[in-house]
ZAMARGU-4260 file (C-alpha; in steps of 0.2 Angstrom, whole numbers, plus 5000, padded with zeros to 4 digits):
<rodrens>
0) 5238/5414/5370 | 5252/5423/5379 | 5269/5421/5373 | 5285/5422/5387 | 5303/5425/5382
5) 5316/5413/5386 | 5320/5425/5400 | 5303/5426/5406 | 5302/5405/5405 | 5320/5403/5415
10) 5316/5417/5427 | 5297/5408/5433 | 5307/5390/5431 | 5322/5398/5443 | 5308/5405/5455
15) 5298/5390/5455 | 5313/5380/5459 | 5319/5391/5474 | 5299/5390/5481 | 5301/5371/5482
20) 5318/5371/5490 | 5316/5385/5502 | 5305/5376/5515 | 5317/5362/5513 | 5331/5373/5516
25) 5323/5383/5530 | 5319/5364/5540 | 5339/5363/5540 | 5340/5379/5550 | 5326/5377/5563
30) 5327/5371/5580 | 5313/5364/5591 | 5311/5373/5606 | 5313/5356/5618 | 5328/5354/5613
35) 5333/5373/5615 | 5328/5370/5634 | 5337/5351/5635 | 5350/5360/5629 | 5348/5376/5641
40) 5347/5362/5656 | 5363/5354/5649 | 5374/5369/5649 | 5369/5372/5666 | 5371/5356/5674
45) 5391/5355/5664 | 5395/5374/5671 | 5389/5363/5689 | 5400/5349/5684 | 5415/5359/5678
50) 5417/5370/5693 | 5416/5356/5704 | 5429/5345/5697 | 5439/5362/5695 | 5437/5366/5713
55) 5446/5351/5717 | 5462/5361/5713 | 5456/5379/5715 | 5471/5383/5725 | 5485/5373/5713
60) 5478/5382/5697 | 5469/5400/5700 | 5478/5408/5716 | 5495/5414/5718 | 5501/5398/5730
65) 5495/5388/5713 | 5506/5385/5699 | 5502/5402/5689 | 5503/5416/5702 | 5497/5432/5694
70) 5514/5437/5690 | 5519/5425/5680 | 5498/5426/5671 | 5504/5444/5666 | 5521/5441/5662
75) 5519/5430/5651 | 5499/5432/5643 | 5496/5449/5637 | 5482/5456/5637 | 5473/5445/5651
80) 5455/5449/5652 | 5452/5439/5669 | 5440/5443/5682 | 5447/5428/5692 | 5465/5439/5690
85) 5460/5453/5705 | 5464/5442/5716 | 5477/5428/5721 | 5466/5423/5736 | 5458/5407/5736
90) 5444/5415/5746 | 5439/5425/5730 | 5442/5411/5718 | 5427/5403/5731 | 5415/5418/5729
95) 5419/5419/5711 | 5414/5401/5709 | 5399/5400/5720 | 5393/5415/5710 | 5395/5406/5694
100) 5386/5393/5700 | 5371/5401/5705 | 5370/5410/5688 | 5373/5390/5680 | 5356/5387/5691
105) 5348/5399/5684 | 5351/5393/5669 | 5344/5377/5673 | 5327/5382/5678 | 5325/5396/5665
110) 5326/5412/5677 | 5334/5429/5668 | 5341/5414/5656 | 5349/5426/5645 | 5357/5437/5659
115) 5361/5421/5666 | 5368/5416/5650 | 5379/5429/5647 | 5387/5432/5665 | 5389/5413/5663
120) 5398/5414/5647 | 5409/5430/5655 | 5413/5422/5667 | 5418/5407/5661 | 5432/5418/5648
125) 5437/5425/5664 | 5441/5408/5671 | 5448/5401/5656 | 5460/5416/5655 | 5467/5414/5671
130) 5475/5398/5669 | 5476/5393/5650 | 5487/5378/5653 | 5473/5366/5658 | 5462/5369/5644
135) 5456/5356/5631 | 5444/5358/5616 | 5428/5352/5628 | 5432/5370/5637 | 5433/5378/5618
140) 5416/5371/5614 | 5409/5374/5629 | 5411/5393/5629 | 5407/5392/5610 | 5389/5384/5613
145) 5387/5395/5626 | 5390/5410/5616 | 5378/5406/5604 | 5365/5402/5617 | 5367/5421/5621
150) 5357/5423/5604 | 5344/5409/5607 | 5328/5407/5616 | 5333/5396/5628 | 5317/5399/5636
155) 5301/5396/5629 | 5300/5380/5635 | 5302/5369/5652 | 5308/5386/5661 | 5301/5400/5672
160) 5298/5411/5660 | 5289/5399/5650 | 5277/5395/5665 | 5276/5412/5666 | 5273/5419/5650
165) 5257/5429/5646 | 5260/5430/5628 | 5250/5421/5613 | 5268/5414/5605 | 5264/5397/5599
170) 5278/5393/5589 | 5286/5377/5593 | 5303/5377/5580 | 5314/5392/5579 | 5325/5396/5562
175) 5337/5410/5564 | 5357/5415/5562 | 5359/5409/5578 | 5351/5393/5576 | 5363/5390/5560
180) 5379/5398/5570 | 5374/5384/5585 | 5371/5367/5572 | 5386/5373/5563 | 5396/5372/5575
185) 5396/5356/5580 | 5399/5353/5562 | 5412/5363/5558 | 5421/5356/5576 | 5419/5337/5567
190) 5425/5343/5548 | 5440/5351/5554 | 5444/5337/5566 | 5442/5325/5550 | 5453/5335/5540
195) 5463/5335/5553 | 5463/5314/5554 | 5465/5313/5533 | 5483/5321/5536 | 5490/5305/5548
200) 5493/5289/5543 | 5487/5278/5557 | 5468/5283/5557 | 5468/5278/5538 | 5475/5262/5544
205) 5463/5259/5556 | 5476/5258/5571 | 5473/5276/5579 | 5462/5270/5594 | 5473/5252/5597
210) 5487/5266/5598 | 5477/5278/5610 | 5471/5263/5621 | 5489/5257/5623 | 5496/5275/5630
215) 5491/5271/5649 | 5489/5288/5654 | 5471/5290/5644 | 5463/5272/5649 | 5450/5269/5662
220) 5437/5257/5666 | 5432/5247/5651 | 5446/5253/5639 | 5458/5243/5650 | 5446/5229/5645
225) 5447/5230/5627 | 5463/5240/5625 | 5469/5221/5617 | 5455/5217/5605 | 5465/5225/5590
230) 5452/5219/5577 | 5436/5228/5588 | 5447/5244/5591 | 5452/5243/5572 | 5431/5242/5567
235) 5429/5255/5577 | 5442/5266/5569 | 5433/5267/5555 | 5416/5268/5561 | 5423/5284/5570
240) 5430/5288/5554 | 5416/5286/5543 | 5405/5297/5556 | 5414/5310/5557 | 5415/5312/5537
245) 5398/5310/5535 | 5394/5326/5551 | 5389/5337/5538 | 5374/5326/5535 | 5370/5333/5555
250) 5366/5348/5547 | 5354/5343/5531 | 5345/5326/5536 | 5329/5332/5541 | 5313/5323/5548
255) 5315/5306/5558 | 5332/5305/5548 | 5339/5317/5559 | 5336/5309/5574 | 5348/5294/5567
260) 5364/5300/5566 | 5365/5311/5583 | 5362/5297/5593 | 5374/5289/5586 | 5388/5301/5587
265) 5380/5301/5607 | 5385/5282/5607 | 5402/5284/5602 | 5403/5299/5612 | 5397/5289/5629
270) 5408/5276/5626 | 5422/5288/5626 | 5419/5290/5646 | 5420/5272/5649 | 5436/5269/5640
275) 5445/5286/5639 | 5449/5300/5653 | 5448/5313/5645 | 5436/5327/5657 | 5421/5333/5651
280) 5421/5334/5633 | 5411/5320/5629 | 5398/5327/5639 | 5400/5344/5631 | 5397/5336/5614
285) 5383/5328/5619 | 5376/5343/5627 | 5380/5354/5609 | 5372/5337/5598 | 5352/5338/5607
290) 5347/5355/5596 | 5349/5341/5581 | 5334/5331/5587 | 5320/5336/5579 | 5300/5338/5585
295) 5298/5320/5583 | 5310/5314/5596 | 5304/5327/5611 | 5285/5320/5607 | 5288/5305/5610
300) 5300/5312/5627 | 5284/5322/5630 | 5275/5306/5631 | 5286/5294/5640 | 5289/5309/5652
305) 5268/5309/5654 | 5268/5290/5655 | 5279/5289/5674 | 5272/5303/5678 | 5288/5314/5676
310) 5279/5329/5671 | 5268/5330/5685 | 5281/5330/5696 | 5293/5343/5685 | 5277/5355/5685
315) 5274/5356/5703 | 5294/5358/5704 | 5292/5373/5692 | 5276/5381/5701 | 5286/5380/5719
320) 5301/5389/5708 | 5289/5402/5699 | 5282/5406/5716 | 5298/5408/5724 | 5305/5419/5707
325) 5290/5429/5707 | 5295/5434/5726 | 5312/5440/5721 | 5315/5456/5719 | 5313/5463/5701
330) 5327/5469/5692 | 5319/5476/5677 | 5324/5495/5673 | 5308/5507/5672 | 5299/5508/5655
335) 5304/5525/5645 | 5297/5530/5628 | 5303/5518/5612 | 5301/5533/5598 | 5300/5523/5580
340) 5303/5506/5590 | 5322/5512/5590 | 5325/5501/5604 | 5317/5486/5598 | 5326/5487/5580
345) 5343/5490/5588 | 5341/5475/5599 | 5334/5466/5581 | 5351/5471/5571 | 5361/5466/5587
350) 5357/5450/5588 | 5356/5447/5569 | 5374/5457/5567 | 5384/5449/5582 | 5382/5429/5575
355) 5383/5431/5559 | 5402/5444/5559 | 5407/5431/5572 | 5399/5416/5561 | 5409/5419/5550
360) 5426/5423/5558 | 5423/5406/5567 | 5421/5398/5548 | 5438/5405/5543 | 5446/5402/5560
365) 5444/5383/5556 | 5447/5385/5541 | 5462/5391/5545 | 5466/5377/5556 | 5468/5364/5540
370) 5476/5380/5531 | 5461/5382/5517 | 5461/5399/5522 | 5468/5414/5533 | 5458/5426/5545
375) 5462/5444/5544 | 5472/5452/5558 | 5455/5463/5562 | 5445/5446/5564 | 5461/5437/5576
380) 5459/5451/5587 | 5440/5449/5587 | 5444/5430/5590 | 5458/5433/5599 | 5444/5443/5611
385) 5431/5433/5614 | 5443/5416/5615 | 5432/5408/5599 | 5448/5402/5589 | 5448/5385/5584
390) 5457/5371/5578 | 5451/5353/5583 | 5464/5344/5585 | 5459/5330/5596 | 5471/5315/5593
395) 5476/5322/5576 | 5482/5320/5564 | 5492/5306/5573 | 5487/5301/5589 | 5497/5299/5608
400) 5507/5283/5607 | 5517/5285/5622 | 5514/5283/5639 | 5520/5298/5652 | 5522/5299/5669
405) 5529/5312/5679 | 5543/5313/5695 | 5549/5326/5707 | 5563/5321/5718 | 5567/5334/5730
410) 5583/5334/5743 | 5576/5341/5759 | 5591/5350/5770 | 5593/5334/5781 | 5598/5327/5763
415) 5584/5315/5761 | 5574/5314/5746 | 5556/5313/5742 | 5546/5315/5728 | 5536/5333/5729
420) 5523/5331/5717 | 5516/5315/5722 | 5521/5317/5742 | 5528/5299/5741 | 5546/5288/5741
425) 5555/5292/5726 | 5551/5280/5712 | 5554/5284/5695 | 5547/5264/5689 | 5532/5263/5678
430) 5517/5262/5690 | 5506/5247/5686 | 5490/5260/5682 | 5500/5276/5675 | 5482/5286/5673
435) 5482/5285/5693 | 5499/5298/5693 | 5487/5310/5687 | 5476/5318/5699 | 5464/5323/5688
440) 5462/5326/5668 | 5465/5344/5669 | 5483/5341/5681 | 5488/5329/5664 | 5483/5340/5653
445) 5494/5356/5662 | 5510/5343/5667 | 5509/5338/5644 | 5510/5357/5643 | 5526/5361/5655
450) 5534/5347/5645 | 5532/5357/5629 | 5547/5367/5621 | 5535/5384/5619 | 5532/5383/5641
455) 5550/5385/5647 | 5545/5397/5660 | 5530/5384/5666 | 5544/5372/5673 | 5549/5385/5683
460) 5533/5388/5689 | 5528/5370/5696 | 5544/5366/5702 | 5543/5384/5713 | 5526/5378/5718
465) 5532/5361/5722 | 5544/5368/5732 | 5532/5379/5740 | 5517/5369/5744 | 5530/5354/5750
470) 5538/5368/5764 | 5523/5375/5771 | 5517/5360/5778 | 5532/5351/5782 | 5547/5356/5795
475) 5560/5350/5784 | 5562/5362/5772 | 5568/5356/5752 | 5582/5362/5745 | 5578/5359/5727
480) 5567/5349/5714 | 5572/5340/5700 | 5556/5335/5689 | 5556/5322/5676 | 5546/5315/5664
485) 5547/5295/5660 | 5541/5289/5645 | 5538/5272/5638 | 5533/5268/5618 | 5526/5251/5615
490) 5520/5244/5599 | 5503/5235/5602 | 5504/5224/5586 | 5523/5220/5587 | 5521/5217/5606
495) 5540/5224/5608 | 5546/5240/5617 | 5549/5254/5601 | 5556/5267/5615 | 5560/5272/5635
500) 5568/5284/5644 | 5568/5298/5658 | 5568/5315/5653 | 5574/5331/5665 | 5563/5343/5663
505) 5572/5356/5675 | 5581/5356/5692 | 5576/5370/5704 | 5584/5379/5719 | 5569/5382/5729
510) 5580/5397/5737 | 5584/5404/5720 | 5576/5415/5709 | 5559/5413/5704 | 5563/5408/5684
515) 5575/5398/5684 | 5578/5390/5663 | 5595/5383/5659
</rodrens>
């Protein structure tokens, strides 16, 4: 009979523990490769979305006739790493947009996907950098996801390649740094934002959303329905709540279990659109929740997809496009000799290295954000770089309560007024739908920002814009723009005015000089 030590005994106890965990483990890391390409086609259908709504107000917000000429971009952001900065034309803003649109179709149907993925992530830095004043967090994510899908492969299923593939791969899950940066993130995004939320008072009290519902500038659609039914808007507080505490589940459930959860975040996520205008984000975390889904769920897609005939018609759709890729010319660089398999190991410590240093700069930078932790100065710059800093602070800790509108009443030289921004009879009243003031999410998002102490120069900016935009197509010139900002705080349970007032945010010469600040 053999005799073990106590050693011995713990040690093969310790081992045969971590042998029964590990495939446990490794199931929380792995990704099935469906839902890579769902989530490949996603990001390239919102790069489509985003640039189109952007275009809408190419010239306002990424030329120099805009609201940030280059000037003022370098004046005051420095360093600005910004293809869309070498030129104030809005013909070049075009090109630069129609090209990062076909890279996002490429992206879609799988052809070059990681080229296409990173010249889509590039650009889409260089776009961010040139006007930082309209971003929100769904932009954050979005070149977050994005950047992690460099390191993924996106396209060993429903692609181009994948129709196109000659090799004996049959692996139908992936597990990897990449696939823990990706599933993280989404986690990290909800813990931070929670954290966030635990530090205000009115999401513990359930009245966050009946306060968010009640600032008019965010409602649309059905949350103009139900924007008085406290008691739902109350139950869903803490539903939201509850969710969000529970996201690090996303990352551990595995099996059918996994599937659960998601689709509920997607349900409050979609309902976000119909009752709140707040641009593409919703989508964007939709788009970043489909990796969760395990093998389970894209079965049973695979077979609805077979049952209406949906594949049939996506294969003789990929067979035309496989066709018409293999015509292209290549762009593959000759073969040289790989002495060792140099090249093939640097490319394996690249894509190993890269996610998990940036990984876990990203962990600290949200830790950061609820100040658990600080990010060294080496690792800001890093950040700083590759614009992955993060803080998640949507509707936190305390969410909008008051209703904004803005004016801008100009005296033109024959002395009559009219108001600049919206091109209309001055009237600084309360519009009946105050959301409708707001061209677009993104022009809300940049007009909050002017208001705000740390964008003096900003005020300057718009109103020289105003001024500008107003005198090229009119013959009456204006003199000068005064722009304010009404505001109105009501109290939903009280039923009673807390607040209201008008606020100058700056009057402009428009023959003056270019900054004007009191």
């Amino acid at each position: 009979m053999t005799h073990r030590s106590p050693r011995e005994t713990a040690h093969n106890q310790l081992s045969t523990a971590l042998d029964r965990v590990a495939p446990i483990v490794g199931k929380w890391f792995e990704i099935d490769l469906r839902a890579l390409a769902a989530f490949r086609v996603s990001l390239g259908l919102l790069i489509l979305a985003d640039l189109a709504t952007r275009a809408r107000n190419i010239g306002a917000f990424y030329t120099d006739a805009g609201v940030l000429p280059r000037q003022a971009l370098f004046s005051d952001y420095s360093p600005v790493y910004s293809l869309h900065a070498i030129s104030g034309a809005a013909w070049a803003q075009t090109l630069l947009f129609l090209v990062a649109g076909a890279f996002a179709l490429a992206l879609i149907v799988g052809y070059r996907t990681r080229v296409a993925t990173v010249v889509s992530w590039l650009l889409l830095l260089s776009l961010h950098a040139r006007n930082p004043m309209v971003l929100n967090s769904g932009d954050v994510l979005l070149r977050m996801l994005l950047f992690w899908g460099i390191f993924l492969p996106l396209d060993e299923r429903w692609s181009l390649f994948a129709a196109d593939r000659t090799d004996d791969t049959d692996r139908s899950t992936v597990a990897s740094i990449a696939t823990i940066a990706l599933l993280l993130q989404v986690v990290l995004m909800y813990a931070t934002n929670t954290i966030h939320k635990f530090n205000g008072e009115f999401w513990m009290d359930g009245e966050a959303l009946v306060y968010i519902l009640s600032a008019d500038q965010f409602t649309v659609h059905l949350g103009n329905v139900i924007a008085e039914y406290h008691t739902l808007l109350e139950l869903f507080n803490y539903l939201w709540m509850g969710l969000i505490l529970a996201s690090p589940l996303l990352f551990v459930l595995t099996g059918a279990w996994r599937a659960v959860l998601p689709t509920m975040f997607v349900g409050m996520h979609l309902g976000m659109i119909v009752t709140m205008r707040i641009g593409l984000f919703p989508l964007v975390v939709v788009a970043a929740l489909l990796p969760f889904y395990p093998p389970v769920v894209w079965d049973a897609v695979s077979k609805a997809a077979e049952r209406i005939g949906l594949s049939e018609v996506l294969r003789t759709g990929q067979n035309k496009l496989t066709r018409i890729a293999a015509a292209a010319p290549s762009f593959r660089t000759p073969s040289v000799p790989n002495p060792a398999g140099v090249i093939n190991h640097s490319r394996t410590a690249f894509f190993t290295v890269v996610p998990y240093l940036l990984l876990a700069l990203v962990i600290m930078s949200n830790a950061q954000a609820v100040d658990y932790a600080e990010v060294p100065d080496p690792g800001e710059e890093v950040l700083d770089t590759v614009q992955a800093e993060q803080s998640w602070r949507m509707f936190a800790p305390d969410p909008a309560r008051t209703t904004r509108w803005f004016a801008a009443p100009a005296t033109l030289e024959n002395e009559s007024r009219v108001d600049v921004l919206h091109r209309s009879q001055v009237d600084l009243e309360r519009p009946e739908d105050v959301e409708t003031t707001y061209p677009t999410a993104r022009w809300r998002k940049y007009l909050s920002n002017v208001y705000s102490a740390d964008n003096e120069n900003h005020r300057s900016y718009l109103a020289n814009y105003l001024c500008d935009r107003w005198n090229r197509n009119h013959e009456t010139d204006a003199k000068s723009v005064t722009i304010y900002q009404m505001y109105e705080r009501y109290d939903p349970y009280a039923e009673e005015m807390e607040a209201d007032g008008i606020v100058k945010v700056i009057t402009y010469s428009c023959s003056g000089e270019f900054v004007q600040n009191d």
